[in-house]
C-alpha positions in Angstrom: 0.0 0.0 0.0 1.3 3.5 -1.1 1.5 6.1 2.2 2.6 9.8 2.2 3.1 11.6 5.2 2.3 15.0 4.9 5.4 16.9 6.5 5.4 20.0 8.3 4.6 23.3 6.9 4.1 21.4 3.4 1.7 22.2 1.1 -1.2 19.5 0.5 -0.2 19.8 -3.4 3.0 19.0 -2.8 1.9 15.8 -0.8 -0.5 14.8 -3.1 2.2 14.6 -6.3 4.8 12.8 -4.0 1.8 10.5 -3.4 0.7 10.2 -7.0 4.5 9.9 -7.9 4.5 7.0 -5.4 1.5 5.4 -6.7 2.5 5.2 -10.0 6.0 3.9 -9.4 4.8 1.1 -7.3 2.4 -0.1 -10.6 -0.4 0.0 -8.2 -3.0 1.0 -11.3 -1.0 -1.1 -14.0 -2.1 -4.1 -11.9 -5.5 -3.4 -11.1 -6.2 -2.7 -14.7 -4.2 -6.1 -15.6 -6.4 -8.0 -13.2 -9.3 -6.6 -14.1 -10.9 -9.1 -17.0 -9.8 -12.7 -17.5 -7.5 -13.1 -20.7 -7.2 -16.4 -22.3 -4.0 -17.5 -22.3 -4.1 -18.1 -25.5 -4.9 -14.3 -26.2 -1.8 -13.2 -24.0 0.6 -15.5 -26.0 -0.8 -13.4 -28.9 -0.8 -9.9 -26.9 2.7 -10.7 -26.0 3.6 -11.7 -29.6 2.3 -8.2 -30.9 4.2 -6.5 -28.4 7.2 -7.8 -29.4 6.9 -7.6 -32.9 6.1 -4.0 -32.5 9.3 -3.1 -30.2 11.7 -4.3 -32.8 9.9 -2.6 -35.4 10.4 0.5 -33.6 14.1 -0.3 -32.9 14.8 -1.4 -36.8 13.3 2.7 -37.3 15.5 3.9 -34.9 18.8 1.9 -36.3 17.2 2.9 -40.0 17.5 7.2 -38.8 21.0 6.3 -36.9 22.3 4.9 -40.4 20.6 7.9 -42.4 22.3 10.0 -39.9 25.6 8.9 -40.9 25.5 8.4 -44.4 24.2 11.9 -44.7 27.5 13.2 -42.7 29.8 11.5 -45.4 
């Protein structure tokens, strides 16, 4: 469970963004929204398969501007 104490003379604003700062590091609403619905495990072999497929697309574009980079240098 995520806890703030408020310090002394601190503003509640202040609390409140340590607190949501907190909250969000500790993947408190990652996990409820993971646990909400039941998913197949077939359907998370195929989430997680679309997941990765996506990540190294996005690295091959960022190798593809690193190599543009370069070649427009020479």
């Amino acid at each position: 469970m995520v806890q703030v104490k408020v310090r002394e003379n601190e503003n509640l604003g202040r609390a409140l963004r340590r607190f949501k700062k907190k909250f969000e590091k500790e993947g408190v609403l990652k996990a409820i929204k993971k646990n909400s619905y039941y998913i197949k495990p077939t359907e998370k072999r195929r989430l997680k398969r679309a997941k990765a497929i996506k990540r190294l697309k996005k690295l091959e574009r960022k190798k593809e501007k690193i190599r543009e980079k370069r070649l427009r240098k020479r």
